[in-house]
PQR file of N, CA, C, O and H, with PARSE charges and radii, in Angstrom:
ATOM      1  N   UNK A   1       5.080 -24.403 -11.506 -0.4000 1.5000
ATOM      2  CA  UNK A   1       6.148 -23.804 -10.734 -0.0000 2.0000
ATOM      3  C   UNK A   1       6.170 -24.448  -9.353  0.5500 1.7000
ATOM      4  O   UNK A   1       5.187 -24.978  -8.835 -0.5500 1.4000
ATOM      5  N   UNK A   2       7.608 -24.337  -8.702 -0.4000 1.5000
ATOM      6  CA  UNK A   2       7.358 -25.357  -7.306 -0.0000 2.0000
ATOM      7  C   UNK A   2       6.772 -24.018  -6.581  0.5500 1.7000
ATOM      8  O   UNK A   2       6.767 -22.819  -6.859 -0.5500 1.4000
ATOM      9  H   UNK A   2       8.406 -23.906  -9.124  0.4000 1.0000
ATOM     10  N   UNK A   3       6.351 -24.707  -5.664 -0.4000 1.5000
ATOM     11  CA  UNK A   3       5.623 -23.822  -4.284 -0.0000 2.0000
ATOM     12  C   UNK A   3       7.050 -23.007  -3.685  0.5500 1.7000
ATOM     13  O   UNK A   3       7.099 -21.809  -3.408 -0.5500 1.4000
ATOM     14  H   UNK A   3       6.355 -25.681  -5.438  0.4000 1.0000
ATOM     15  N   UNK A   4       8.246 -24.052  -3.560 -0.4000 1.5000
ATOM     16  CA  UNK A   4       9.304 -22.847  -2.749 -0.0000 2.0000
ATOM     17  C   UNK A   4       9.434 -21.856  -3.980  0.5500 1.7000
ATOM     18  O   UNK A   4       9.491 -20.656  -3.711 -0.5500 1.4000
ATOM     19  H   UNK A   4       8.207 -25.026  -3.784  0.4000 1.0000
ATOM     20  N   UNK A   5       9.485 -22.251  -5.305 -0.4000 1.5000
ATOM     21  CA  UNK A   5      10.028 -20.899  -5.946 -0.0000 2.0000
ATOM     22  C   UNK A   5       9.019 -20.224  -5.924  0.5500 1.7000
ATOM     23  O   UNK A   5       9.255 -19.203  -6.570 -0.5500 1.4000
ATOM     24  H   UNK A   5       9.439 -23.225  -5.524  0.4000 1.0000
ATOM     25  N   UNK A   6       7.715 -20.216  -5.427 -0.4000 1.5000
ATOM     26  CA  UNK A   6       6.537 -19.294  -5.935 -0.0000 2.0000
ATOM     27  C   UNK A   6       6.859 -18.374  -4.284  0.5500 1.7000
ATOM     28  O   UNK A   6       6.516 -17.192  -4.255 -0.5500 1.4000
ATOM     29  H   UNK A   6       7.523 -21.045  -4.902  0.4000 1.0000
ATOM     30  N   UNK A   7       7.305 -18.799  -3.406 -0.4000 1.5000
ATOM     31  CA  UNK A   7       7.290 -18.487  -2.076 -0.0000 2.0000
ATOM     32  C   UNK A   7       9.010 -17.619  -1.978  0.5500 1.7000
ATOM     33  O   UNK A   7       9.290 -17.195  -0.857 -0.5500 1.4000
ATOM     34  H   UNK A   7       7.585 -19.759  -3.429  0.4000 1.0000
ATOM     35  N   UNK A   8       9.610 -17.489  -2.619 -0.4000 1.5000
ATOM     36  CA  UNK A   8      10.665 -17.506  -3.062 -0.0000 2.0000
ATOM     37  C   UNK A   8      10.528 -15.716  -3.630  0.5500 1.7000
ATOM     38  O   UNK A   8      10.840 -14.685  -3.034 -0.5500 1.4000
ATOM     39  H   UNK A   8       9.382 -17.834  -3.530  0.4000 1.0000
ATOM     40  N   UNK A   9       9.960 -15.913  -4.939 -0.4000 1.5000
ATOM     41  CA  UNK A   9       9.567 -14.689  -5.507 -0.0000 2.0000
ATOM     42  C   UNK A   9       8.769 -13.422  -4.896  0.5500 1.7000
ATOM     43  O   UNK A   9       8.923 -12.202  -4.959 -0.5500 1.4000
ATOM     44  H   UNK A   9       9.706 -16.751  -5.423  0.4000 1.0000
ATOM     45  N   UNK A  10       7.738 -14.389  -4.202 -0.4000 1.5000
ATOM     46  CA  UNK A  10       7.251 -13.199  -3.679 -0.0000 2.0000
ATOM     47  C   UNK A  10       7.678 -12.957  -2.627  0.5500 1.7000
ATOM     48  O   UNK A  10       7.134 -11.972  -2.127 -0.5500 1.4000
ATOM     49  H   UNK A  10       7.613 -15.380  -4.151  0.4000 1.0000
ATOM     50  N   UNK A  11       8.691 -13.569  -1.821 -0.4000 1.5000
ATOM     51  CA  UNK A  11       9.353 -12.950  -0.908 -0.0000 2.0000
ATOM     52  C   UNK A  11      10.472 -11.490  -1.305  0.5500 1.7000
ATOM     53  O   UNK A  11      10.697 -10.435  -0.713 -0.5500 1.4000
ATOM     54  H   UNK A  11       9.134 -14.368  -2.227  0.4000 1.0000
ATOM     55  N   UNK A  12      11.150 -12.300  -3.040 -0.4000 1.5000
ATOM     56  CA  UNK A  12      11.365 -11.317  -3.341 -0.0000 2.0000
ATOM     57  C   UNK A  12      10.893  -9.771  -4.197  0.5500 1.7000
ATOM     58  O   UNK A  12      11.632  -8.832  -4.492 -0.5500 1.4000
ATOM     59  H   UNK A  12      10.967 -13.157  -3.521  0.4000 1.0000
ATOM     60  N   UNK A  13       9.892  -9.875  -4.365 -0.4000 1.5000
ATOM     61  CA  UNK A  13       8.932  -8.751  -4.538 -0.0000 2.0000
ATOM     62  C   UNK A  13       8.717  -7.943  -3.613  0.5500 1.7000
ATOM     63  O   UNK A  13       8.840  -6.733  -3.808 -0.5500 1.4000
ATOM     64  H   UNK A  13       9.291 -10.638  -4.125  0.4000 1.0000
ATOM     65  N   UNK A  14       8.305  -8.514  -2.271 -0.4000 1.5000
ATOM     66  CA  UNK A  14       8.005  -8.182  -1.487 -0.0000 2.0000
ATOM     67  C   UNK A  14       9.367  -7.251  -0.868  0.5500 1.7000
ATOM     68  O   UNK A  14       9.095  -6.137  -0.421 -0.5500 1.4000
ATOM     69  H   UNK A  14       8.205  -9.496  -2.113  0.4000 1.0000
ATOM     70  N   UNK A  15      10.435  -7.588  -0.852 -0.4000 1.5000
ATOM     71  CA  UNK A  15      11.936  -7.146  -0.487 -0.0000 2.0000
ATOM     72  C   UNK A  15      12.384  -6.029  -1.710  0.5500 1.7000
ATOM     73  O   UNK A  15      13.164  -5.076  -1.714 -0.5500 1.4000
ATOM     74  H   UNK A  15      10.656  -8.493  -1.215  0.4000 1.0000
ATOM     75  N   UNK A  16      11.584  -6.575  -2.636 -0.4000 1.5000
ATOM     76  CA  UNK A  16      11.923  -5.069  -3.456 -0.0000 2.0000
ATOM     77  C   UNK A  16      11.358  -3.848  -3.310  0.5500 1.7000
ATOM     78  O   UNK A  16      11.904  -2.748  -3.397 -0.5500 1.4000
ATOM     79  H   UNK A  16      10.951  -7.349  -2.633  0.4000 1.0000
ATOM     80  N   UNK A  17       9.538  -4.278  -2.944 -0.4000 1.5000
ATOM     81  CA  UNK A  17       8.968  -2.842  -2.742 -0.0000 2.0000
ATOM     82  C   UNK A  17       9.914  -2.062  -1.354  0.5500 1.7000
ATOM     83  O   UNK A  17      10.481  -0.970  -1.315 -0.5500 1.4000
ATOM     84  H   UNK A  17       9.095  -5.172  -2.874  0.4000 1.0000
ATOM     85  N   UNK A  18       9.789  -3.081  -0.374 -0.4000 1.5000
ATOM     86  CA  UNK A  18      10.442  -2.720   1.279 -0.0000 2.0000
ATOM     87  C   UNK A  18      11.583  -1.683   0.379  0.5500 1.7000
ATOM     88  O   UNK A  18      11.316  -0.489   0.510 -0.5500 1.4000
ATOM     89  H   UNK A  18       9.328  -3.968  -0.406  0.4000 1.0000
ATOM     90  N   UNK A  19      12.681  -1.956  -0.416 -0.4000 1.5000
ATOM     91  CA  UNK A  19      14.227  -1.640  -0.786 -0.0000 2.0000
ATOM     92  C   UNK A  19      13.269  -0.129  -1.428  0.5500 1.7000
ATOM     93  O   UNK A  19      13.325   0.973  -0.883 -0.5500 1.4000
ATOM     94  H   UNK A  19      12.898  -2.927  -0.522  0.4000 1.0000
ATOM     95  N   UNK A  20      12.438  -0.447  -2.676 -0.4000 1.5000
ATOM     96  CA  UNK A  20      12.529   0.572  -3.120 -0.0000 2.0000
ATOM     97  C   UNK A  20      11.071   2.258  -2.789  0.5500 1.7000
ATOM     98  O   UNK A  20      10.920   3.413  -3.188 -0.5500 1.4000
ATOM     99  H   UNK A  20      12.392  -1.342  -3.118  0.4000 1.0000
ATOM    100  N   UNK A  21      10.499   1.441  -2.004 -0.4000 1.5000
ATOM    101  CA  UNK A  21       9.208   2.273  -1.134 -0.0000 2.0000
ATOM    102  C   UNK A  21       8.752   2.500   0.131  0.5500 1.7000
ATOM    103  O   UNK A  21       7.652   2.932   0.476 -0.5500 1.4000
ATOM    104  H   UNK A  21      10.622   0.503  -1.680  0.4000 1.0000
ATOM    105  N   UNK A  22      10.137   2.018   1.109 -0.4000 1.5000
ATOM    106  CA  UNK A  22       9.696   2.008   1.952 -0.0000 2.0000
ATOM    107  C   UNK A  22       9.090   0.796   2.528  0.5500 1.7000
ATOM    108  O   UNK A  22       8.799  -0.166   1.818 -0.5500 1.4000
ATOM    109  H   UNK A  22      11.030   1.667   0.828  0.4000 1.0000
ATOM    110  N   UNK A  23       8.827   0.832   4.233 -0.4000 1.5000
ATOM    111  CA  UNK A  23       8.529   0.361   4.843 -0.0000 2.0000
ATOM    112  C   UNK A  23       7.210   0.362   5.198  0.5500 1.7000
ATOM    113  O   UNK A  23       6.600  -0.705   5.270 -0.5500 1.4000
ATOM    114  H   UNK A  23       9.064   1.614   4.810  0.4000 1.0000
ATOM    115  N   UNK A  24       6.633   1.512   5.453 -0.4000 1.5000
ATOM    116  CA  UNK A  24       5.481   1.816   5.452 -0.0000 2.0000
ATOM    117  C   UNK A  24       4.339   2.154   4.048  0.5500 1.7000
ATOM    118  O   UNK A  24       3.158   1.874   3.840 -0.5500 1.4000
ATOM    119  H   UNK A  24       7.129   2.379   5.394  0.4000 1.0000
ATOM    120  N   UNK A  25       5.206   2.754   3.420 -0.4000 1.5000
ATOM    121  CA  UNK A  25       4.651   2.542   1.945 -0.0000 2.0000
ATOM    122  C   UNK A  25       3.849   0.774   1.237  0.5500 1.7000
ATOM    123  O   UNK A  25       2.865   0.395   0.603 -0.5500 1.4000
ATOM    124  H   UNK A  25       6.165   2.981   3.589  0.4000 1.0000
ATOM    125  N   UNK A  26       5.239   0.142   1.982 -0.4000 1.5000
ATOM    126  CA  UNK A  26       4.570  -1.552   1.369 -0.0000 2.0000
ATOM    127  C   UNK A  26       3.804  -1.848   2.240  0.5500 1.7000
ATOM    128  O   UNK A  26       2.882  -2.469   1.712 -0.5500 1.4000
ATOM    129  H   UNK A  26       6.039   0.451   2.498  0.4000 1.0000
ATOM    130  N   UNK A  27       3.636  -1.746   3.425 -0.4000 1.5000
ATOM    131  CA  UNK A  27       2.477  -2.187   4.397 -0.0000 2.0000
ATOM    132  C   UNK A  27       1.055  -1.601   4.156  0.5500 1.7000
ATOM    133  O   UNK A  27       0.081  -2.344   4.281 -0.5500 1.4000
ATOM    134  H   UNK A  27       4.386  -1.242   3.854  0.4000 1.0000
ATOM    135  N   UNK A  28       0.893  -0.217   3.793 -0.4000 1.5000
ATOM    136  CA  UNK A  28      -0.404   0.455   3.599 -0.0000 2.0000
ATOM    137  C   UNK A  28      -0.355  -0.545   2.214  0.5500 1.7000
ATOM    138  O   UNK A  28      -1.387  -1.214   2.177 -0.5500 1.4000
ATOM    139  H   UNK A  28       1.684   0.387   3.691  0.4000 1.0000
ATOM    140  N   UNK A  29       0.241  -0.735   1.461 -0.4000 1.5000
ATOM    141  CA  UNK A  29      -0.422  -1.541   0.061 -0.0000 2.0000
ATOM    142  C   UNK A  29      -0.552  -2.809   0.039  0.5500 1.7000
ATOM    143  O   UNK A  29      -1.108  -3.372  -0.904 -0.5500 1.4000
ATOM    144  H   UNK A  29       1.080  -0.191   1.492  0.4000 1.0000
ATOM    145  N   UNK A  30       0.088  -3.648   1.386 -0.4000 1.5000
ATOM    146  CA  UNK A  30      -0.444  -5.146   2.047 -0.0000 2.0000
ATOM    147  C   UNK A  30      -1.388  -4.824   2.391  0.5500 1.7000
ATOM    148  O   UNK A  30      -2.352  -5.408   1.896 -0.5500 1.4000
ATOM    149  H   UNK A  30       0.539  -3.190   2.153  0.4000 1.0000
ATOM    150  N   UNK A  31      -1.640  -3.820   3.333 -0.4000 1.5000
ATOM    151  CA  UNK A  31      -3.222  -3.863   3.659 -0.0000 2.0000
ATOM    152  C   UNK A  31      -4.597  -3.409   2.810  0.5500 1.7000
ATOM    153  O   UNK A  31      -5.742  -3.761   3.092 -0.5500 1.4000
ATOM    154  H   UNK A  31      -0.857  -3.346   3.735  0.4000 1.0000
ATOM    155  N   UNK A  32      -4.244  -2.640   1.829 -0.4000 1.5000
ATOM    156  CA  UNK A  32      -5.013  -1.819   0.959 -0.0000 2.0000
ATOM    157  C   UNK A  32      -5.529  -3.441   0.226  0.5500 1.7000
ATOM    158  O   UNK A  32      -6.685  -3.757   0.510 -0.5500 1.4000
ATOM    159  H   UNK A  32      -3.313  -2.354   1.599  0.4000 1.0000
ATOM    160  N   UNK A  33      -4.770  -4.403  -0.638 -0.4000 1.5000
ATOM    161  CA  UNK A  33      -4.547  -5.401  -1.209 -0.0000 2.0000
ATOM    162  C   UNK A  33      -5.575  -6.435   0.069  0.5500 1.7000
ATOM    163  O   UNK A  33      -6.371  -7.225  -0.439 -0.5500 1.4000
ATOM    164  H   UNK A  33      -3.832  -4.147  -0.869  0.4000 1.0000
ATOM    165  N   UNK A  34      -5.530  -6.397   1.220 -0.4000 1.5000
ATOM    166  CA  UNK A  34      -5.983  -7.166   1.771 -0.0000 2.0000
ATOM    167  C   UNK A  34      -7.532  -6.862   1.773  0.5500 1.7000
ATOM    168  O   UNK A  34      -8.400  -7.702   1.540 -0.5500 1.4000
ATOM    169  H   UNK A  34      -4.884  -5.756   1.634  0.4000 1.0000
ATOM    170  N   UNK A  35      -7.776  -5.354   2.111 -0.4000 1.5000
ATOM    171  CA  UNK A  35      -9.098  -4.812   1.832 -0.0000 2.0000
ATOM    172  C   UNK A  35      -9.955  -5.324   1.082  0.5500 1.7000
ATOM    173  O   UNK A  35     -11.013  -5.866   1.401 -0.5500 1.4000
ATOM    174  H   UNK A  35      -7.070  -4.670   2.301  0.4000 1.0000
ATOM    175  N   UNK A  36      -9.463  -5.141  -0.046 -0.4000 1.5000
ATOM    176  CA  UNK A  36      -9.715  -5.084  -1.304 -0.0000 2.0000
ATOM    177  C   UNK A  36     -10.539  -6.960  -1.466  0.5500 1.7000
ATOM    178  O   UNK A  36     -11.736  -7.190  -1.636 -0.5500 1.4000
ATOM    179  H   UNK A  36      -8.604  -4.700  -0.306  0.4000 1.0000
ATOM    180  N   UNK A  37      -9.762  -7.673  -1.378 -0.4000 1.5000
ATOM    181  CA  UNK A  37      -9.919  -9.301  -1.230 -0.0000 2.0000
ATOM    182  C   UNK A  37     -11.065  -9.405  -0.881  0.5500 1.7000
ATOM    183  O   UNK A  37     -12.034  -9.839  -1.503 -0.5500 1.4000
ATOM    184  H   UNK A  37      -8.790  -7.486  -1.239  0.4000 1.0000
ATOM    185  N   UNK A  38     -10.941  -8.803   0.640 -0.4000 1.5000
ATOM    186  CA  UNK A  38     -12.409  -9.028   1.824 -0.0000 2.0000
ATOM    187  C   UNK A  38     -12.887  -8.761   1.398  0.5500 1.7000
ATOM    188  O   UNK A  38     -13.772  -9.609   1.283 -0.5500 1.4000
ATOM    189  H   UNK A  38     -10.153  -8.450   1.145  0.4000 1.0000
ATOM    190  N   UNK A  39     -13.251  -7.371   0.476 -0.4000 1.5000
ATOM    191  CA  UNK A  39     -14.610  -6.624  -0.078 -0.0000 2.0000
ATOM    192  C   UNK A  39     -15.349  -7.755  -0.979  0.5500 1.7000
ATOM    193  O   UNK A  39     -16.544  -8.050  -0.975 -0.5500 1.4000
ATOM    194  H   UNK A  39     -12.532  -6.682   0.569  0.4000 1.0000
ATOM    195  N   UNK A  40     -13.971  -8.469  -1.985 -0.4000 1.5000
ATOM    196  CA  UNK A  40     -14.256  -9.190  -3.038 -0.0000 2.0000
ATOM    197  C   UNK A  40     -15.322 -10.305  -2.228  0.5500 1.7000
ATOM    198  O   UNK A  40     -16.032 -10.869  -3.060 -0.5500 1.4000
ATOM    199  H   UNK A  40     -13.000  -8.229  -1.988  0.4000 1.0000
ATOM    200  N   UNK A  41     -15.457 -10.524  -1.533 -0.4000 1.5000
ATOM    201  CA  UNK A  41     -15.951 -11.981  -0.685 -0.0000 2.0000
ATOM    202  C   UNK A  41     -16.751 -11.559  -0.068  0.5500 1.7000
ATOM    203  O   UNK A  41     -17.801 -12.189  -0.192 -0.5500 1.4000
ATOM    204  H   UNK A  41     -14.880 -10.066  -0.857  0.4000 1.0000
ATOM    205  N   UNK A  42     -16.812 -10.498   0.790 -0.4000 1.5000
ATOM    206  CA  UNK A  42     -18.427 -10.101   1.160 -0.0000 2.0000
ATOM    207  C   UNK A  42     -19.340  -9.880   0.348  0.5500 1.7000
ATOM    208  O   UNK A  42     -20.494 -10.277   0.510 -0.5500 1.4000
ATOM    209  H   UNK A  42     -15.960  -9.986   0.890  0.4000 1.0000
ATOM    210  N   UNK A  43     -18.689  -8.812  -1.226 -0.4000 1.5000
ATOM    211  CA  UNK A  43     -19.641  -9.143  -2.344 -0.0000 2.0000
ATOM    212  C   UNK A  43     -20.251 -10.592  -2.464  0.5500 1.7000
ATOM    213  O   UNK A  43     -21.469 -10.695  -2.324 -0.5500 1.4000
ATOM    214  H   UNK A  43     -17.752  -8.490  -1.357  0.4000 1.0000
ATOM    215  N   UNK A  44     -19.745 -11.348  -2.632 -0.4000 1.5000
ATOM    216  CA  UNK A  44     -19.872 -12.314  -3.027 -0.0000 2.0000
ATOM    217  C   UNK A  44     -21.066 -13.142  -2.440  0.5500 1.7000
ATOM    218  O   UNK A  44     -22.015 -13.679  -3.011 -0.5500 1.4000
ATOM    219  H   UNK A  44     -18.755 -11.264  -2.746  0.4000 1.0000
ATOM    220  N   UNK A  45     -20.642 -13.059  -0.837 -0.4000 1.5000
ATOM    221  CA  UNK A  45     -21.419 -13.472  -0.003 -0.0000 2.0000
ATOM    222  C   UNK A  45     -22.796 -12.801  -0.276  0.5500 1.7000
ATOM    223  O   UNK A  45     -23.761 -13.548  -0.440 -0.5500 1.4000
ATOM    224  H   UNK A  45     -19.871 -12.623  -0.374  0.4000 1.0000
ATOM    225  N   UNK A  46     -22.941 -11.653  -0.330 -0.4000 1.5000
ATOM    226  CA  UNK A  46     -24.121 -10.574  -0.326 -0.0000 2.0000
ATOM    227  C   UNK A  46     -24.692 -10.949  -1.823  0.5500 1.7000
ATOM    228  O   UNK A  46     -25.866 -10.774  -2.150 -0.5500 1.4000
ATOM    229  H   UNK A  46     -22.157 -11.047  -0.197  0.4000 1.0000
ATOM    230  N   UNK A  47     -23.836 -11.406  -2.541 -0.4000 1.5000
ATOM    231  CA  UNK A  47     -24.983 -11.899  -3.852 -0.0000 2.0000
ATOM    232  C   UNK A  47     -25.635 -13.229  -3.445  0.5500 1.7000
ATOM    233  O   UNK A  47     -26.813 -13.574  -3.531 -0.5500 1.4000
ATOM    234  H   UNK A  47     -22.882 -11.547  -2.276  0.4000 1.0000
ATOM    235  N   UNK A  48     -24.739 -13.777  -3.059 -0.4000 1.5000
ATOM    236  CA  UNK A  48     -25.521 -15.455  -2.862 -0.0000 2.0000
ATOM    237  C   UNK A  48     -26.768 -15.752  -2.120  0.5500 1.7000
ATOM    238  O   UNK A  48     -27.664 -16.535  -2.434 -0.5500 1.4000
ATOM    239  H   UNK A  48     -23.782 -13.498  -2.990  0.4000 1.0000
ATOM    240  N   UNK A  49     -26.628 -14.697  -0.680 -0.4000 1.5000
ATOM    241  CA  UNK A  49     -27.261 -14.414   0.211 -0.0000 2.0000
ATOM    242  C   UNK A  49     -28.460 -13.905  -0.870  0.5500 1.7000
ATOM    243  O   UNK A  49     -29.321 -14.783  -0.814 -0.5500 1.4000
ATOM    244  H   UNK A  49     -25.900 -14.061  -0.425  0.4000 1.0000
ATOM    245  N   UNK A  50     -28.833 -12.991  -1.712 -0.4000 1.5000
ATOM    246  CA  UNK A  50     -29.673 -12.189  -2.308 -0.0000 2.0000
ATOM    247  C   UNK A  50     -30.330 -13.326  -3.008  0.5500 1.7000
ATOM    248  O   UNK A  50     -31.532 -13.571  -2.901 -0.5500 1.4000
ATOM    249  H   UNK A  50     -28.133 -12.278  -1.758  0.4000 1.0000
ATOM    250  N   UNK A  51     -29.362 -14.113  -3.838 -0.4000 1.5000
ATOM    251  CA  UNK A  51     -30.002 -14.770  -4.933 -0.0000 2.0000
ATOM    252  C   UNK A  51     -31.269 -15.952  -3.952  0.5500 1.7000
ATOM    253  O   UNK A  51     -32.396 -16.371  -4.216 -0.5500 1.4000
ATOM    254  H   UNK A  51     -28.386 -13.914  -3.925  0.4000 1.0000
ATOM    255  N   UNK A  52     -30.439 -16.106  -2.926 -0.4000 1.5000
ATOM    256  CA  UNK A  52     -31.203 -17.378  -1.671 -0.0000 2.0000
ATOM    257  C   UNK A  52     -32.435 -16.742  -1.715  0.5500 1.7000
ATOM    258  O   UNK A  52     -33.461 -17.261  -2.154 -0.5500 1.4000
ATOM    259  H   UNK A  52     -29.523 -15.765  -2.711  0.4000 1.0000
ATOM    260  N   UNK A  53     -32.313 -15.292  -1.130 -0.4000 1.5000
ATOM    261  CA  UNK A  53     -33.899 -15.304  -0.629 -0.0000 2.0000
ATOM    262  C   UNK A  53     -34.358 -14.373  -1.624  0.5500 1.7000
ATOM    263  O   UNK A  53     -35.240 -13.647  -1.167 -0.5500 1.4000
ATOM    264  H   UNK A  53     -31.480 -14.870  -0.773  0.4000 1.0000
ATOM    265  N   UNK A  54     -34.153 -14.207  -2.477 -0.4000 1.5000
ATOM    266  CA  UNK A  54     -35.299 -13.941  -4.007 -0.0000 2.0000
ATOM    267  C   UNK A  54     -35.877 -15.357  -4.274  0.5500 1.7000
ATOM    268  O   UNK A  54     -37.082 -15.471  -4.494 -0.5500 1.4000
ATOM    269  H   UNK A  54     -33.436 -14.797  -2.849  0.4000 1.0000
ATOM    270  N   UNK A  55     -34.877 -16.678  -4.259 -0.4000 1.5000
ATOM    271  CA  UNK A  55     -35.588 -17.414  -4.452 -0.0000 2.0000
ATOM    272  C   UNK A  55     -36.396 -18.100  -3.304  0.5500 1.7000
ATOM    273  O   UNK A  55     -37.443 -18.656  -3.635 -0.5500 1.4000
ATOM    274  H   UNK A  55     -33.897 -16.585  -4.081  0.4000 1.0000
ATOM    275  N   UNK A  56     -35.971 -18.125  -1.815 -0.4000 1.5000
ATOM    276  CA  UNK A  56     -37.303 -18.139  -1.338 -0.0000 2.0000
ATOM    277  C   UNK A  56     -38.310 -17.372  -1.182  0.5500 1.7000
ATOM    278  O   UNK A  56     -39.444 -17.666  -0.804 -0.5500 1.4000
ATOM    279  H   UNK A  56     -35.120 -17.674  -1.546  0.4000 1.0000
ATOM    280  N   UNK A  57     -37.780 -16.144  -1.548 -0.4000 1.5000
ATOM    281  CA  UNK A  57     -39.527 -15.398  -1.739 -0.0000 2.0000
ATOM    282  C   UNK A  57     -40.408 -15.800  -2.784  0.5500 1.7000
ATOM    283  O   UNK A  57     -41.599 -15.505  -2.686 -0.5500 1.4000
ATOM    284  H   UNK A  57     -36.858 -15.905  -1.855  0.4000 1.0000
ATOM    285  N   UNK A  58     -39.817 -16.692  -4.172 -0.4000 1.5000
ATOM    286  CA  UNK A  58     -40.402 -16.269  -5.049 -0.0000 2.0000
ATOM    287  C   UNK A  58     -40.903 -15.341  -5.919  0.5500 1.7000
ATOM    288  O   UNK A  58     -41.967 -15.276  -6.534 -0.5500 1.4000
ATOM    289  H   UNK A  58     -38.849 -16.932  -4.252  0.4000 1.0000
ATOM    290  N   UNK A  59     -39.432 -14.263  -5.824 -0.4000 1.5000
ATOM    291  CA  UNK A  59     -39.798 -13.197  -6.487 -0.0000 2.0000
ATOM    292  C   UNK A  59     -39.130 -13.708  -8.114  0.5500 1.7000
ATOM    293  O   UNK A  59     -38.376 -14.659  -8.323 -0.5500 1.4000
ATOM    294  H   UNK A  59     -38.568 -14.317  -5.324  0.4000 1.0000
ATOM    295  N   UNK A  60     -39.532 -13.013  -8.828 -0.4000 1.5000
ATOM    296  CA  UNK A  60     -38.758 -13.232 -10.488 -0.0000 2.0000
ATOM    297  C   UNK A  60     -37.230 -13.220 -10.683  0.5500 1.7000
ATOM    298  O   UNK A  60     -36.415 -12.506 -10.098 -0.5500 1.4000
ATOM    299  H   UNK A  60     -40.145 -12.241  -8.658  0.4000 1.0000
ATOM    300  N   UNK A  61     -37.045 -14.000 -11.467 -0.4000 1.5000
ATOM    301  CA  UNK A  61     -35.732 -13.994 -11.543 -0.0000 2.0000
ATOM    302  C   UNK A  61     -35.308 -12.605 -12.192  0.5500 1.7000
ATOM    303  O   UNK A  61     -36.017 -12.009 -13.002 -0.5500 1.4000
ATOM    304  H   UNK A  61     -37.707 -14.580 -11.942  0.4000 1.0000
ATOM    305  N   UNK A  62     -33.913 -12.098 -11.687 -0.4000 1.5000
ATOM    306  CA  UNK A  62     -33.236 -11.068 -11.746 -0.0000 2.0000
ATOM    307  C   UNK A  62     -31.962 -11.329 -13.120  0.5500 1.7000
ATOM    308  O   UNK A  62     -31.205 -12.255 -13.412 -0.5500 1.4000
ATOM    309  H   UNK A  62     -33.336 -12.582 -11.028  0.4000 1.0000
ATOM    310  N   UNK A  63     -32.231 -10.076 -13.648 -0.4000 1.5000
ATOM    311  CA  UNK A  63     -30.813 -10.285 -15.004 -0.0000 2.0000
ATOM    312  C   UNK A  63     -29.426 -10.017 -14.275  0.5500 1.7000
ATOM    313  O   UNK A  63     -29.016  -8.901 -14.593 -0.5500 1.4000
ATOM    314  H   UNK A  63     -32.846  -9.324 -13.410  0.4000 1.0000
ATOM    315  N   UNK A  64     -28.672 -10.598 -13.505 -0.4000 1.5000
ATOM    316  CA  UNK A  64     -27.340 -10.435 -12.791 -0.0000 2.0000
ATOM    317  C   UNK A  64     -26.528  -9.960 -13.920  0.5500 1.7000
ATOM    318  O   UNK A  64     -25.697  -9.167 -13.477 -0.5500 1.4000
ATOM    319  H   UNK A  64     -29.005 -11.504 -13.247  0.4000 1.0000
ATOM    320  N   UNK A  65     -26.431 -10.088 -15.014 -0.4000 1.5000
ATOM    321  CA  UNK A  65     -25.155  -9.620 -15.907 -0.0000 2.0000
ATOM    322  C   UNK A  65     -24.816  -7.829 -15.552  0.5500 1.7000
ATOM    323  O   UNK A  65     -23.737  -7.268 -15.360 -0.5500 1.4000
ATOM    324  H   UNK A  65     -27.106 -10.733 -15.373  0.4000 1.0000
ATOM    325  N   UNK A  66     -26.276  -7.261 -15.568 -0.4000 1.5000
ATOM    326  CA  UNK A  66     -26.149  -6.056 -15.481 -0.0000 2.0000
ATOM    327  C   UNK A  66     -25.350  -5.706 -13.541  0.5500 1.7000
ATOM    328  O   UNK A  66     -24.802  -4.620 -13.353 -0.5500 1.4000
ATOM    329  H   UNK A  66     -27.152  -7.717 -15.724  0.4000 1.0000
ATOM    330  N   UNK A  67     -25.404  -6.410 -12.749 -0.4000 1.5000
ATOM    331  CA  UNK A  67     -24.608  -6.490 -11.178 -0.0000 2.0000
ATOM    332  C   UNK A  67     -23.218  -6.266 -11.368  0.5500 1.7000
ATOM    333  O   UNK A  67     -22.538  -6.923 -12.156 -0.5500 1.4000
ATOM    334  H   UNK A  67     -25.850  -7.292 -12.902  0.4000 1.0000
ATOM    335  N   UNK A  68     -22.750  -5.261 -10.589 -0.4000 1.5000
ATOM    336  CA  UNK A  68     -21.372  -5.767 -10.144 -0.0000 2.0000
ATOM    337  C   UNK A  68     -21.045  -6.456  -9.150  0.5500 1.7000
ATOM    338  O   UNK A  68     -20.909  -5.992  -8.018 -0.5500 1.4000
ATOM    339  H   UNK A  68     -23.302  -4.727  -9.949  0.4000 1.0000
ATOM    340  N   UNK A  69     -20.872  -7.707  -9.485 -0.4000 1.5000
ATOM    341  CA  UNK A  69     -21.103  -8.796  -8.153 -0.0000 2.0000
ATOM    342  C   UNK A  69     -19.515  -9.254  -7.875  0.5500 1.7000
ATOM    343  O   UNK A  69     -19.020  -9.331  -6.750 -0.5500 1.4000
ATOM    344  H   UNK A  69     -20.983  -8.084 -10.405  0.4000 1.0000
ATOM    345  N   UNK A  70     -18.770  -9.563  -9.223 -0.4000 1.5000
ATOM    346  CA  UNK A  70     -17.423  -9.898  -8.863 -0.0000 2.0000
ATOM    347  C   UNK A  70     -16.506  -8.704  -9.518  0.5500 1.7000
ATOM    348  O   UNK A  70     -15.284  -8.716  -9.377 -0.5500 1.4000
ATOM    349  H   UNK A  70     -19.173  -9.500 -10.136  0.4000 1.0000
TER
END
């Protein structure tokens, strides 16, 4: 898909929630949506960070499947 039509759409998405929820309605769910992202990436960070220094401690390796990491 080109970049203007992808920029395109979600402009108009974005003009639909505004039309059909409000103004403030679509902003608390831009930001809720933005939250949400960051959390995804500090997780992220906070596993990598973990996995680093388990392995410089030399502690045993850990079963991650059971983590909610992503």
């Amino acid at each position: 898909m080109d970049p203007f039509t992808s920029y395109y759409v979600t402009l108009l998405i974005i003009a639909g929630f505004i039309a059909f929820f409000g103004w403030e309605a679509t902003s608390r769910l831009i930001a809720y949506v933005e939250l949400l992202l960051r959390y995804q990436v500090v997780k992220c960070q906070l596993f990598l960070m973990r996995k680093k220094l388990e392995r410089e401690l030399g502690l045993p390796p850990k079963n991650w499947s059971k983590e909610d990491v992503f």
